[in-house]
C-alpha positions in Angstrom: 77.3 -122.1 8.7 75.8 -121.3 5.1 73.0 -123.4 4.0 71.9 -122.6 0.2 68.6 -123.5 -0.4 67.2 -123.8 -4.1 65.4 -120.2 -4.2 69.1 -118.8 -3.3 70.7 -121.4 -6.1 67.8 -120.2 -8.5 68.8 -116.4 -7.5 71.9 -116.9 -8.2 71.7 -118.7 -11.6 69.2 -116.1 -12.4 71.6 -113.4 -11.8 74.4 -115.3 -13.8 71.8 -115.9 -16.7 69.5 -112.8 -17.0 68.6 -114.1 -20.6 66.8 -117.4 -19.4 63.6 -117.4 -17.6 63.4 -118.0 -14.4 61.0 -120.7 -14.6 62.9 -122.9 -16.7 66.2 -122.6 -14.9 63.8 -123.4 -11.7 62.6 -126.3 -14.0 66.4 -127.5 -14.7 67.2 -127.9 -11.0 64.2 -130.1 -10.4 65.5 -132.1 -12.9 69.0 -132.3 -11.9 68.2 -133.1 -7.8 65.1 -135.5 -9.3 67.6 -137.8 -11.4 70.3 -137.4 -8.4 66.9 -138.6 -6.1 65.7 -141.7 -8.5 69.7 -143.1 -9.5 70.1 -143.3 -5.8 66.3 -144.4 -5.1 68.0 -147.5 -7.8 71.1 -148.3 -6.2 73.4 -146.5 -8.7 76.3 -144.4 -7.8 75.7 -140.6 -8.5 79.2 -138.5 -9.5 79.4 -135.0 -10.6 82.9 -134.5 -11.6 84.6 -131.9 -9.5 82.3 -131.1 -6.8 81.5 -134.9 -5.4 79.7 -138.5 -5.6 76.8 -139.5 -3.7 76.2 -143.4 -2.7 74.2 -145.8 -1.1 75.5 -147.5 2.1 73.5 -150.3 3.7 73.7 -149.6 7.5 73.0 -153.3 9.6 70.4 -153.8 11.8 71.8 -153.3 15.3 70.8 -153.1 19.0 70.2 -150.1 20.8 69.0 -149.1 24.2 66.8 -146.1 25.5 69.0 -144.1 27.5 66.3 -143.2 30.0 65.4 -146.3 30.2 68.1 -148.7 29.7 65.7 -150.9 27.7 66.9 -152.7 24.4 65.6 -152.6 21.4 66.1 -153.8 17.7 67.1 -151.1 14.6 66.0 -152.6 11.7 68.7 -152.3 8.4 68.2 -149.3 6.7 69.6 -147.6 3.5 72.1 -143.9 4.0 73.5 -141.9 1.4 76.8 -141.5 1.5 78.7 -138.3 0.0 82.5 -137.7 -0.8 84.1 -134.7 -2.0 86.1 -134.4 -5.1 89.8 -134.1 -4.5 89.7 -130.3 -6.2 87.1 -129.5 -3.4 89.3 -131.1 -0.6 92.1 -129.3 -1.5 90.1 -126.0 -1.8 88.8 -126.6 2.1 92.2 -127.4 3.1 93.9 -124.8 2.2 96.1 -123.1 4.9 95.7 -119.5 4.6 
């Protein structure tokens, strides 16, 4: 499994782009992941075409036990992000070879 982190991303960009600074294109990812961060933070829906959208899914509270245990206890509701794919990147993992 790959994971990218954002010195990788900025590598990358920074390779692709030799003629911005490194700092700034560091600064443009901040951005991006902070307004992805604070739309969600407000409830709002999130969508890059092509690659995905991101959304907020209330998940009840619920009872749950301690499998050592056995005892029960309460979850309290709580907030998830939820993330689907864009239909081009479905089709791209899909894709019998």
């Amino acid at each position: 499994m790959a994971i990218v982190v954002k010195s990788q991303l900025l590598k990358q960009l920074s390779d692709c782009y030799p003629n911005f600074l490194k700092k700034d294109l560091k600064k443009v990812i901040e951005i991006i992941l902070d307004e992805i961060k604070s739309s969600l933070k407000k409830g709002k829906r999130v969508e890059l075409r092509g690659f995905g959208t991101w959304s907020i899914r209330i998940q009840k509270k619920r009872i749950s036990r301690n499998p050592k245990t056995g005892e029960k206890f309460q979850i309290p509701e709580k907030k998830k992000i939820y993330f689907k794919m864009s239909k081009e990147i479905f089709k791209q993992l899909n894709l019998h070879e």
